[in-house]
C-alpha positions in Angstrom: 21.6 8.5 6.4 20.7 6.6 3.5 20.3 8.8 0.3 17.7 8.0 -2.8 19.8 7.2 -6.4 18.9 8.0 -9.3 18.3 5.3 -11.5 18.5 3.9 -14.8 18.7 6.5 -18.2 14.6 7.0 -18.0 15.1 8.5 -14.5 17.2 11.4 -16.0 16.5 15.0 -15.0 15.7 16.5 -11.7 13.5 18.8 -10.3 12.9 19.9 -6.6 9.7 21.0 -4.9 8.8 21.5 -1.7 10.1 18.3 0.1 11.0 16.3 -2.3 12.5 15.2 -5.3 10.4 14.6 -8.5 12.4 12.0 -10.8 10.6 12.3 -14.6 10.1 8.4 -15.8 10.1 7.5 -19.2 8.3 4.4 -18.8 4.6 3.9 -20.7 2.9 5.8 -17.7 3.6 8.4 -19.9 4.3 11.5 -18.5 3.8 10.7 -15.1 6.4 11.2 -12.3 7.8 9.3 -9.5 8.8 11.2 -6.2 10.9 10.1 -4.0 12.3 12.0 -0.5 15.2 14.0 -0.7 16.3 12.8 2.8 16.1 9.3 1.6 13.0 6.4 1.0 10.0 7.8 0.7 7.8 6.6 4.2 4.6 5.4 3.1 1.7 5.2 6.1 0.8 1.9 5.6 -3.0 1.5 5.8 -1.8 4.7 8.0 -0.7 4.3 11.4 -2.0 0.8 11.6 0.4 0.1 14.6 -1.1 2.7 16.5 -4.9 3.0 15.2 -7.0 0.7 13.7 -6.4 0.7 10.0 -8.0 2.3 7.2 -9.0 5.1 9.5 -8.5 9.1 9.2 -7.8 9.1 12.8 -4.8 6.2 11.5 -3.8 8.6 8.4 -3.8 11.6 10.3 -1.7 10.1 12.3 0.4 8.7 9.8 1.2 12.2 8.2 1.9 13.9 11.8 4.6 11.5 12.4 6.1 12.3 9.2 4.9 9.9 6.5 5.6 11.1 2.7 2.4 9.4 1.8 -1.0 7.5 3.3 -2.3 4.2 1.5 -5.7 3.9 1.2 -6.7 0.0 0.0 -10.1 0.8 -1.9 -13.1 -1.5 -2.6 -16.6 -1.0 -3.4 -20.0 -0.4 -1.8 -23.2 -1.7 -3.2 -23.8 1.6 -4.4 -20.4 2.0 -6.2 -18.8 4.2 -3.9 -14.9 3.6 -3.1 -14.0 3.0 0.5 -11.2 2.3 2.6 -10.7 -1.4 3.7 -7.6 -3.8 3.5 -10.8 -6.3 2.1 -13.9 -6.3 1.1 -14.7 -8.9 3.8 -14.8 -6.4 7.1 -16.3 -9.0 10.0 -12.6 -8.8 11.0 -12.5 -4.8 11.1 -15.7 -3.2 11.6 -18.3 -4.3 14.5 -20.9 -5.3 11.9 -21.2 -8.1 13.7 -22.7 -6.8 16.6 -25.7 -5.2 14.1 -28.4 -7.1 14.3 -30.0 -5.7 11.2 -26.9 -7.1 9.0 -27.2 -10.6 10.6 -29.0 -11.8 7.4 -26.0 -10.3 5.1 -23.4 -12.7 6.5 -22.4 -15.3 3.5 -19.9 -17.1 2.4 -18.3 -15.9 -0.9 -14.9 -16.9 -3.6 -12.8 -14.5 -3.4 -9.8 -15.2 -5.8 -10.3 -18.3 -5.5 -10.6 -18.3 -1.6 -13.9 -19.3 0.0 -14.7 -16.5 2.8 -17.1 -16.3 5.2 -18.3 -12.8 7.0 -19.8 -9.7 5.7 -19.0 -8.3 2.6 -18.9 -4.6 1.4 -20.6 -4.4 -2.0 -23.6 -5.8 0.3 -23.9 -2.3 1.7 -24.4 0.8 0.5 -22.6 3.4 1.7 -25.2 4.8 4.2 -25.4 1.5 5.8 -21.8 1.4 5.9 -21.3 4.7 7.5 -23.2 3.0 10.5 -20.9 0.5 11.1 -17.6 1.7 13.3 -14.2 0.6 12.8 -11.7 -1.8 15.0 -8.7 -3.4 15.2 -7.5 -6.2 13.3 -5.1 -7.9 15.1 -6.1 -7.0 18.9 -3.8 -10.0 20.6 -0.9 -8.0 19.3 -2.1 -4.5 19.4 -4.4 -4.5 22.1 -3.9 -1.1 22.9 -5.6 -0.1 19.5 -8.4 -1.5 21.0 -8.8 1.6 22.9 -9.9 2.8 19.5 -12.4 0.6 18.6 -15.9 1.8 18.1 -14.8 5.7 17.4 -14.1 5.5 13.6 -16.1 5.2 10.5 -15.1 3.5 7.6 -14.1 6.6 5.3 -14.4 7.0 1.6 -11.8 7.7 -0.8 -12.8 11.4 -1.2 -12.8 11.9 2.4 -8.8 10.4 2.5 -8.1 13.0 -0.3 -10.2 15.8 1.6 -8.0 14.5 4.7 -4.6 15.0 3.0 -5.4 18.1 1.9 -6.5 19.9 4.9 -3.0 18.3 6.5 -0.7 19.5 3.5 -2.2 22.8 4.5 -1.6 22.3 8.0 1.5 20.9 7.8 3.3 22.8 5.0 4.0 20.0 3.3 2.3 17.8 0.7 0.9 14.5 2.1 0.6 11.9 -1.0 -1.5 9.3 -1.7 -0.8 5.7 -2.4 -4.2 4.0 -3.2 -4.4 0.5 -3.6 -7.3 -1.3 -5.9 -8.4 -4.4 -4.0 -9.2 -8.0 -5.5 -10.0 -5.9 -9.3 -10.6 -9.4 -11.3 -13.6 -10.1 -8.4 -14.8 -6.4 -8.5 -15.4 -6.2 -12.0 -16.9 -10.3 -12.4 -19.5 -8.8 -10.2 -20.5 -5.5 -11.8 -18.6 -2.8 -9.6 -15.3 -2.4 -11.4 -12.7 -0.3 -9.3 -10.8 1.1 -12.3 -12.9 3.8 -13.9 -14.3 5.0 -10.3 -10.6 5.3 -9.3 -9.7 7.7 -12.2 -13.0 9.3 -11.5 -12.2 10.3 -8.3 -8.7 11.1 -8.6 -9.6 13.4 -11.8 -12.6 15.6 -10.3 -9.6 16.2 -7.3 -7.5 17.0 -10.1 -5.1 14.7 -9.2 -4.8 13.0 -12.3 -2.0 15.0 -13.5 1.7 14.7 -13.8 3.4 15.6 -11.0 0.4 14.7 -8.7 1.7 13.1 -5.6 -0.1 10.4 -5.9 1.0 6.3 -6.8 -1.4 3.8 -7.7 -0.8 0.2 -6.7 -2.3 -3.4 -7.0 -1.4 -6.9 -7.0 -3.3 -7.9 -10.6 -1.6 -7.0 -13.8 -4.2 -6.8 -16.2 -5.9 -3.7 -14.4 -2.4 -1.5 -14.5 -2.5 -2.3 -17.9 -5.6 -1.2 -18.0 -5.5 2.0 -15.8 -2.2 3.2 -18.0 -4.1 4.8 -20.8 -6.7 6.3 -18.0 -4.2 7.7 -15.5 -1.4 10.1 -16.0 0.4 9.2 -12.4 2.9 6.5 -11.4 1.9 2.9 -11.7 3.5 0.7 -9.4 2.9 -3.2 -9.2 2.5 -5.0 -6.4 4.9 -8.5 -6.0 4.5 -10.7 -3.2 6.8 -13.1 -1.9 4.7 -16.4 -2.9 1.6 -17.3 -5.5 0.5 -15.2 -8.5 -1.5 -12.5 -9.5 -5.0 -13.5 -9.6 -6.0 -12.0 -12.9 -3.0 -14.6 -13.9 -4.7 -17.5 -12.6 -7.9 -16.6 -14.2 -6.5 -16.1 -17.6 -4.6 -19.8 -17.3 -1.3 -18.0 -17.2 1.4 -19.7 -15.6 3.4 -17.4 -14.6 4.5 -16.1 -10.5 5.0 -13.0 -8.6 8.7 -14.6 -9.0 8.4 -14.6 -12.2 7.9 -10.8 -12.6 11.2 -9.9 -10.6 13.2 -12.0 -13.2 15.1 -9.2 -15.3 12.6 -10.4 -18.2 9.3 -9.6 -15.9 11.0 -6.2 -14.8 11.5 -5.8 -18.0 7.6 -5.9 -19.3 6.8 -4.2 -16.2 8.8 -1.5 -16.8 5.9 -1.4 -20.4 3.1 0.1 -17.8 4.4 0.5 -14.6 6.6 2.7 -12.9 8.4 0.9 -10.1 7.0 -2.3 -7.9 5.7 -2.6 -4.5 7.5 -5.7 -3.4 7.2 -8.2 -0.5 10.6 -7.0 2.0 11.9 -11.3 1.8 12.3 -10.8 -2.1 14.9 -8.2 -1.4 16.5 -9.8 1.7 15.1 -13.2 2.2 15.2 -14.9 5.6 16.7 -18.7 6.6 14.2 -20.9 7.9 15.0 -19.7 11.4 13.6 -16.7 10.3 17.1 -15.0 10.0 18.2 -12.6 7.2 20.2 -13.3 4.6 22.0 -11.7 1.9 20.6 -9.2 -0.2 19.0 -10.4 -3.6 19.5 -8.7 -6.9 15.9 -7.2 -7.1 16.7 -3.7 -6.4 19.7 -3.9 -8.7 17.4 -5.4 -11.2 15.0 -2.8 -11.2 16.9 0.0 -11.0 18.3 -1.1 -14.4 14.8 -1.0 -15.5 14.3 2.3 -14.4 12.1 0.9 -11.8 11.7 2.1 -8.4 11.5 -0.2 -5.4 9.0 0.0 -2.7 9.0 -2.8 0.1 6.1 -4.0 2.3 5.7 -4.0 5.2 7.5 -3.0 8.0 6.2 -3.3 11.9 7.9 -2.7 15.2 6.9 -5.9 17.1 8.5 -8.9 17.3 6.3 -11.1 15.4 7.2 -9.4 12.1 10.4 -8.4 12.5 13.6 -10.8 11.5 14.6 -13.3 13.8 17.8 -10.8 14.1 16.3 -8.2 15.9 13.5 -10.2 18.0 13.5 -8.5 21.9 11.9 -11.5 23.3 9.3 -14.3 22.6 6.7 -11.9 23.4 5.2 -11.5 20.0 3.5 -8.2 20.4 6.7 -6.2 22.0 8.5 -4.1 20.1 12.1 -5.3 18.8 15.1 -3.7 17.4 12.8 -2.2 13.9 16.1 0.0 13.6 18.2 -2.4 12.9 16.1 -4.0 10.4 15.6 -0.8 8.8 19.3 0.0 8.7 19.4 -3.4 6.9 16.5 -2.3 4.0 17.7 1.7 3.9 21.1 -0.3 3.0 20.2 -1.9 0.4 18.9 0.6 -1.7 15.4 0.9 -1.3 13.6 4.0 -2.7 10.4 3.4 -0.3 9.1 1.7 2.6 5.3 0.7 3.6 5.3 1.3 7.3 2.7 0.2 10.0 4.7 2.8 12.5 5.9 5.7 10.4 7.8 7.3 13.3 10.0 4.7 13.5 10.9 4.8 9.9 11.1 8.8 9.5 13.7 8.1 12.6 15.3 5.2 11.3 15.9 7.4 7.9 16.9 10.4 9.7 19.8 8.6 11.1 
């Protein structure tokens, strides 16, 4: 069993409640407070049970929190009408049947987003009536095709129905389900008049969840927007590193900077100024050969903890496709490999959370 530490002089006193233990952060989120599970890495549902139904889902988080996950991830972008809604993107061709609407035919275009030209349907096109017509389905069907099951069932839910979700399964469960919200593509949401921040503290505030002690985390992959949301929110900030390119608000702004740059002790470092711990790609903390093999542990966890930072890695699936060349069952790309062993690898190497498309397997793999 691998056992949370307690990091760095700003993570100091301890408390414990309910399931967990509440580690008090000195960082600039103020007040704020970072949870982590007493059995070990906090098990984050990631996008819920994505490797059982499709994503972004309440059938997916309700899942996610029966099997045992700490907390459910809703990514959020915006309707037409300024409402928040679950979806990995704003582009939702891939993950709603909005293709088969005749009505929306007209609506398909071709947009830059972060710098990307992307074709499909978009949602600040709809409003969230229109929306709530559309049904969700799976993303990657040739290696989940049994989620396919699912499609057509699900609606793609807002972020007050996720928090109304959570709370009816705390109750249920006896145990508080958290949320780890994500703001998607911010920089693009506010050049085009819908801004995510201020509807995000909106939200979380009339739920009262914008409190200390909240078990709620806030998340994104821009920098300006954290900096932004640290005066407006009084929970954990947590910012997001991938494993190539830069955050987007970066590019914009003619910074030069990397994700790579940020996990240098000096990025941690600034950080550290508005966030509370980072949500990084898993090959920054063990990277892979080009065989697709893992290596030795970097000093990113290290690193942060001396920050005070927690670490949260992303993401974690059971099939083969994703998992290390170590623990591959077969060339089969959607069967499911040896996820323990790569989990035993992560737990290992310190990591205070994990974003999981199969929570079960990581509430196992942490149990021991």
């Amino acid at each position: 069993m691998v056992r949370t530490k307690i990091v760095g002089a700003a993570l100091a006193a301890l408390a414990v409640a309910a399931a967990v233990v509440v580690l008090p952060s000195a960082s600039a989120s103020g007040d704020a407070e970072v949870a982590s599970s007493r059995k070990g890495p906090l098990v984050i549902g990631h996008r819920g049970a994505s490797g059982y139904r499709p994503e972004h889902t309440l059938a997916a988080y309700e899942l996610a929190a029966r099997m045992g996950a700490d907390y459910i991830e809703p990514d959020l972008v915006a309707t037409k009408d300024g409402k928040l809604v679950a979806r990995h993107e704003n582009e939702i061709g891939g993950t709603t049947d909005v293709a088969a609407h005749p009505e929306f035919a007209a609506r398909k275009a071709t947009k830059v987003i972060d710098g990307d030209a992307i074709t499909g349907w978009f949602t600040e096109d709809f409003t969230l009536a229109e929306l709530k017509t559309l049904r969700a389905k799976e993303r990657i069907p040739q290696v989940r095709p049994r989620n396919t099951l699912y499609d057509g069932r699900f609606q793609v839910p807002t972020l007050e129905e996720v928090i109304d979700l959570s709370r009816r399964l705390s109750r249920e469960l006896g145990r508080d389900i958290g949320l780890y919200p994500e703001t998607k593509h911010p920089t693009y949401f506010q050049e085009i008049g819908l801004p995510l921040e201020q509807r995000l503290v909106d939200v979380l505030t009339r739920a009262g969840l914008n409190r200390p002690n909240a078990k709620v985390f806030v998340q994104s992959f821009e920098v300006a927007n954290l900096k932004q949301l640290k005066s407006k929110l009084r929970v954990p900030l947590v910012q997001l590193i991938n494993s190539s390119g830069a955050p987007y608000d970066f590019v914009k702004a003619g910074d030069k900077r990397t994700y790579r740059d940020l996990v240098t002790v000096e990025g941690l470092r600034e950080i550290r100024s508005y966030a509370s711990g980072v949500g990084t790609a898993k090959d920054l903390v063990i990277p892979r050969d080009a065989a697709g093999f893992l290596q030795q542990p970097t000093t990113l966890v290290r690193d942060a903890h001396a920050q005070g930072l927690v670490v949260h890695a992303w993401t974690f699936r059971n099939e083969n496709t994703f998992l290390p060349a170590d623990f591959r069952s077969s060339t089969d790309p959607a069967a499911y490999g040896n996820a323990f062993g790569e989990y035993a690898k992560f737990y290992a190497a310190g990591l205070d959370g994990v974003f999981a498309d199969n929570p079960d397997t990581a509430v196992e793999a942490r149990n021991g």
